[in-house]
C-alpha positions as CSV (number, residue, x, y, z in Angstrom):
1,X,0.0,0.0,0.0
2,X,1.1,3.5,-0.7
3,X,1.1,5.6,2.1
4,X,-0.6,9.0,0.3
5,X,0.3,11.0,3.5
6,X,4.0,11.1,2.4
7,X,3.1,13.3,-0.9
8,X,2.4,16.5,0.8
9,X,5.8,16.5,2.7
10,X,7.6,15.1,-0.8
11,X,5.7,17.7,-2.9
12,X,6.7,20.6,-0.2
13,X,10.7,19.3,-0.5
14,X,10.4,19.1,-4.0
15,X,9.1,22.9,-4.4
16,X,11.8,24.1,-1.9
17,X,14.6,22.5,-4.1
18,X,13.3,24.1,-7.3
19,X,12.6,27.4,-5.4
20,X,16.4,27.6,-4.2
21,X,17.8,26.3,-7.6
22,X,15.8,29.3,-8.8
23,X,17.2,32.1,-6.6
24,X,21.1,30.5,-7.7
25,X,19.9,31.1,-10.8
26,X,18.7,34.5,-10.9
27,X,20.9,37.2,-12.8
28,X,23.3,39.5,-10.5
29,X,21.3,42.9,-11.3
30,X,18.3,41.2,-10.0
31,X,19.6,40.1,-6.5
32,X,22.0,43.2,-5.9
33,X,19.8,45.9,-4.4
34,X,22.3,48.8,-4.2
35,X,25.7,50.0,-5.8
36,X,27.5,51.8,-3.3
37,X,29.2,55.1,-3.5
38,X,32.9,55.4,-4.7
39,X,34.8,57.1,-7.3
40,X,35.6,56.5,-10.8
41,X,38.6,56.7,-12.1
42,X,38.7,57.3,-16.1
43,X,41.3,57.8,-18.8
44,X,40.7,60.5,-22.2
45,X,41.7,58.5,-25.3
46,X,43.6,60.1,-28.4
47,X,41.3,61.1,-31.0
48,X,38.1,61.4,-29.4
49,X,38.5,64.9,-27.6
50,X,38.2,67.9,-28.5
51,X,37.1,71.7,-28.3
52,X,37.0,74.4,-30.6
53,X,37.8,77.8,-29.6
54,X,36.6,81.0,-31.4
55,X,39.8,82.7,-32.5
56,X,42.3,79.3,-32.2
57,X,40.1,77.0,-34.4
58,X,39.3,73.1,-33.4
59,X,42.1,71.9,-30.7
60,X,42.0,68.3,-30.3
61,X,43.0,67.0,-27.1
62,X,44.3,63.9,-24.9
63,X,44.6,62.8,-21.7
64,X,47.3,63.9,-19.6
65,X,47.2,61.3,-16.7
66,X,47.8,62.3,-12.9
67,X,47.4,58.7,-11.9
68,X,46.8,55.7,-10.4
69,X,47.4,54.2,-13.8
70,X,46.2,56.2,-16.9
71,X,44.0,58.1,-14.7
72,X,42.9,61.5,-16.3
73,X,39.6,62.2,-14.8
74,X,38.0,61.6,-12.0
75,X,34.1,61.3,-11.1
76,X,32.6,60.6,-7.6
77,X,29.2,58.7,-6.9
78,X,27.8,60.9,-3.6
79,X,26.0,58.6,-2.5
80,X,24.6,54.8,-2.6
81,X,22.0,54.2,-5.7
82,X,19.4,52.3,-3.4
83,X,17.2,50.6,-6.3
84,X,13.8,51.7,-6.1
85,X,11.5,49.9,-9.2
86,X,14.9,49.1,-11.2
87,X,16.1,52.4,-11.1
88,X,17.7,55.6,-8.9
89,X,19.4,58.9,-8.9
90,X,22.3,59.6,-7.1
91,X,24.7,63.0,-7.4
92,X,27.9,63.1,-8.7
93,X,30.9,65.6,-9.2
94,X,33.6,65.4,-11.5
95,X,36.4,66.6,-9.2
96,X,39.7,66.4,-11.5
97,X,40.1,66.7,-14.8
98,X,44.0,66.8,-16.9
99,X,43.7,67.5,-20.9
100,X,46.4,68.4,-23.3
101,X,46.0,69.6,-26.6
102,X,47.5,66.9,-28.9
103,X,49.6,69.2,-31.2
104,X,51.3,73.0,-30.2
105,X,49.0,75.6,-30.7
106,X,50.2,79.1,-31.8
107,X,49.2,81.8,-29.6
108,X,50.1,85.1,-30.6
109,X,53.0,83.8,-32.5
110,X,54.0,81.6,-30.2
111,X,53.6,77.9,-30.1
112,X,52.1,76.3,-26.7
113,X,50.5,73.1,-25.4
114,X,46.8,74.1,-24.2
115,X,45.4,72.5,-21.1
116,X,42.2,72.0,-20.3
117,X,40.8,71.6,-16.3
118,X,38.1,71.9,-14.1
119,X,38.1,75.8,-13.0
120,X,40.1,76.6,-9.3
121,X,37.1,77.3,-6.9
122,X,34.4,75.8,-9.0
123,X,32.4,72.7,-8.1
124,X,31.1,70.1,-11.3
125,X,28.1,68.8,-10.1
126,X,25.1,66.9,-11.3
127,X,23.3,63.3,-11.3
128,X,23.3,60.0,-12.3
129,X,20.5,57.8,-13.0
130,X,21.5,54.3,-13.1
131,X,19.4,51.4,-13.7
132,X,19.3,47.6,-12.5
133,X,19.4,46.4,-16.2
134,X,23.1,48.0,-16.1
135,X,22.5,50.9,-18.3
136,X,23.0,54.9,-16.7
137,X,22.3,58.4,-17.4
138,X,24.2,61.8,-16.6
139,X,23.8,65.2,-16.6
140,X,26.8,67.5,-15.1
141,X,27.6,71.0,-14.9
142,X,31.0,71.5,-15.6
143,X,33.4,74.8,-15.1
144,X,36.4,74.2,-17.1
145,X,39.7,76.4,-17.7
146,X,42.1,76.5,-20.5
147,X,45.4,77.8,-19.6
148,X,48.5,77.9,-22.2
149,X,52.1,76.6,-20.9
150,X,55.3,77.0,-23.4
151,X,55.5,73.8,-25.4
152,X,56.3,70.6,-23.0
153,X,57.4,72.4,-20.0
154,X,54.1,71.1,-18.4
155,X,50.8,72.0,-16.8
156,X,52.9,73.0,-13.5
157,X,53.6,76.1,-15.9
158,X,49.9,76.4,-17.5
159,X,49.0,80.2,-17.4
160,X,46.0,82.0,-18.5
161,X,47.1,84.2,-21.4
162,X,45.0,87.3,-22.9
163,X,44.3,86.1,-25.4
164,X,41.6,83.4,-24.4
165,X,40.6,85.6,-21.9
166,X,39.6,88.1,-24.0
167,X,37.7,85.6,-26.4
168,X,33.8,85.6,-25.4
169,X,32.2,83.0,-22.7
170,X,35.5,83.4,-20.9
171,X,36.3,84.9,-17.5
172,X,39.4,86.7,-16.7
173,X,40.9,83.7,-15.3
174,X,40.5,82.0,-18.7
175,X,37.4,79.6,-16.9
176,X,33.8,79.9,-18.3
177,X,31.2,82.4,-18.0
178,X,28.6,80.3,-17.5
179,X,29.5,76.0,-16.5
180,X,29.2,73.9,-19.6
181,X,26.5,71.4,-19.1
182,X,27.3,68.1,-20.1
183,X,25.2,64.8,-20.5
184,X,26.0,61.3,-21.2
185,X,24.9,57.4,-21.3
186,X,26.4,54.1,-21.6
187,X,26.4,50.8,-19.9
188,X,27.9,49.5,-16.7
189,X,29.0,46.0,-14.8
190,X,29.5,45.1,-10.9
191,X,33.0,44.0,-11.6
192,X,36.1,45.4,-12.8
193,X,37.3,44.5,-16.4
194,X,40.9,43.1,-17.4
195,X,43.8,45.8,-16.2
196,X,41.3,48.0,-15.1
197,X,43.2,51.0,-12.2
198,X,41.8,49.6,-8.6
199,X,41.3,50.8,-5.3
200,X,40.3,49.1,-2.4
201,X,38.6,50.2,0.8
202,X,35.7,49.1,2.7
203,X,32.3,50.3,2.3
204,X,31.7,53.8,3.0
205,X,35.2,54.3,1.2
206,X,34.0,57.6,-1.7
207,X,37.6,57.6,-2.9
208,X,37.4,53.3,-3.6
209,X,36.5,51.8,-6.3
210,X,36.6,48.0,-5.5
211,X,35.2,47.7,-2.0
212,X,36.4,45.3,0.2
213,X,33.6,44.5,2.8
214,X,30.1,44.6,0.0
215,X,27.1,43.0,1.4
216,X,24.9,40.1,-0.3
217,X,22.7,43.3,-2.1
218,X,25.6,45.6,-2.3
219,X,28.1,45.7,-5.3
220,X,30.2,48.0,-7.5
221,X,30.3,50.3,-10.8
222,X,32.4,50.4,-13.7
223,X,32.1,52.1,-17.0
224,X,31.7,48.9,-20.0
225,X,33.4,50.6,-23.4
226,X,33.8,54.2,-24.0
227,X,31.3,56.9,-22.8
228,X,30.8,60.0,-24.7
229,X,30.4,63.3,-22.8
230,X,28.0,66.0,-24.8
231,X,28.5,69.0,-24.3
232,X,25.5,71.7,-24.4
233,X,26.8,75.2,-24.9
234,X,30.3,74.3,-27.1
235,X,31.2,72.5,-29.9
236,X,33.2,70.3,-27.8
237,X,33.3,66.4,-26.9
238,X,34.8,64.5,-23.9
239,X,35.1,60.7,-24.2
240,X,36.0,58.8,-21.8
241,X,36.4,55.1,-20.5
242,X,37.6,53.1,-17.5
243,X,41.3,54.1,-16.6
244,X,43.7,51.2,-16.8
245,X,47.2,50.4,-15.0
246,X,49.9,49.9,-17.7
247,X,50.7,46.5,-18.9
248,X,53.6,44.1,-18.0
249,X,55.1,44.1,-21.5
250,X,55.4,48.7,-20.9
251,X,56.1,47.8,-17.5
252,X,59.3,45.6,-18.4
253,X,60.4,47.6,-21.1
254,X,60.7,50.2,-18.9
255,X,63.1,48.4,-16.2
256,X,64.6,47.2,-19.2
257,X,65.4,50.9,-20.5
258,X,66.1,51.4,-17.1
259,X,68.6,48.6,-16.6
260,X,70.3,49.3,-20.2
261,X,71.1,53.1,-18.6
262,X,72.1,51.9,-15.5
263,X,75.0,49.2,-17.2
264,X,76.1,52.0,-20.1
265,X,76.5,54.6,-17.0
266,X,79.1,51.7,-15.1
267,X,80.7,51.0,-18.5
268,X,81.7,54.3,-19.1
269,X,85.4,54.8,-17.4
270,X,86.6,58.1,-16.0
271,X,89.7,59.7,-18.6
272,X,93.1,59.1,-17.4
């Protein structure tokens, strides 16, 4: 005889089971409730900057990195994005920005590297919207500066010359009348990509990226491919994607180079 009692109790086990194999099977943006606050830290690749200046034409520009890694440009998240029905808004400021102009630029008959930053005294401000199906929005206000430095003595030696000062939308300090508004989209992931510049600290960390302590709903952000900053008020563009540490092959070359100096400085032998 089959004892039908059984087949609540198996039916019950059975439902668990599937129920649990479920939740191991359920995507990571679905589980993870909230990405925490930290900083990004992004690089400005050749060819994709720019900004045209009445007066000095279109000046393309580059990344010049202040570190860690190929770090040119820094963002901070303000606060945790708490998912509320798959979304949130959270505010951000961009709080360093280094960009070069690729080629010398002559300035009253004078060639000179241009450098573009975020304007001393200003705060860039704005928000992010990110979403749980790993897509985000932005929209920042940004004060930037140019400033003009003899070509490759460096932006320790960045001035403001008259000449942008002068040109219109400019202060007297060669920042912006008015703070350039910028907006943005892309996609994002929870975990760093290959090479990717890292920096750990626990939750509560703004200037981590990677934190070390995240809870079950808690997890990171990281830019996936290149992000393109639009700029409002000036024909201008900012792309920019996640900063990377340099790889072993540069690395070694450069102890090599290193090495090769160090051996052709012991070879060389003092004139009798």
């Amino acid at each position: 005889m089959i004892n039908t009692r059984l087949k609540p109790v198996t039916t019950g086990l059975i439902g668990a089971v599937g129920l649990g194999v479920a939740l191991l099977g359920m995507p990571e943006a679905v589980k993870a409730a909230t990405v925490v606050a930290g900083t990004d830290y992004l690089s400005s690749p050749a060819g994709s900057n720019f900004v045209t200046i009445g007066g000095l034409g279109t000046i393309q520009l580059k990344g010049l990195p202040f570190g860690p890694g190929n770090t040119d440009t820094t963002v901070e998240r303000q606060a945790d994005c708490v998912f509320n029905a798959g979304t949130c808004n959270i505010p951000i400021e961009m709080t360093n920005l280094s960009l070069i102009s690729i080629d010398p630029v002559a300035i009253n008959g004078q060639l000179v590297d241009l450098f573009v930053k975020i304007a001393p005294g200003s705060r860039s401000t704005g928000i992010m919207t990110i979403n749980q199906d790993h897509t985000f929005s932005s929209v920042l206000n940004l004060d930037w500066q140019v400033l003009a430095a003899p070509v490759g003595s460096g932006m320790q030696n960045a001035t403001c010359v008259a000449e942008i000062a002068a040109l219109p939308g400019f202060e007297a300090d060669c920042s912006l009348l008015t703070p350039d508004q910028l907006t943005a989209s892309g996609s994002w992931g929870s975990t760093p990509p290959p090479g990717a510049v890292i920096v750990k600290g626990p939750v509560g960390d703004q200037t981590a990226n990677l934190h070390t302590n995240l809870g079950a709903d808690q997890m990171d952000f990281f830019l996936i491919g290149d992000v393109e900053h639009n700029h409002r008020d000036y024909a201008a563009n900012h792309t920019v994607r996640q900063a990377k540490v340099p790889e072993p092959s540069a690395v070694l070359g450069l102890i090599a180079v290193g090495l090769s100096s160090i051996v052709g400085f012991k070879g060389k032998k003092e004139p009798k």
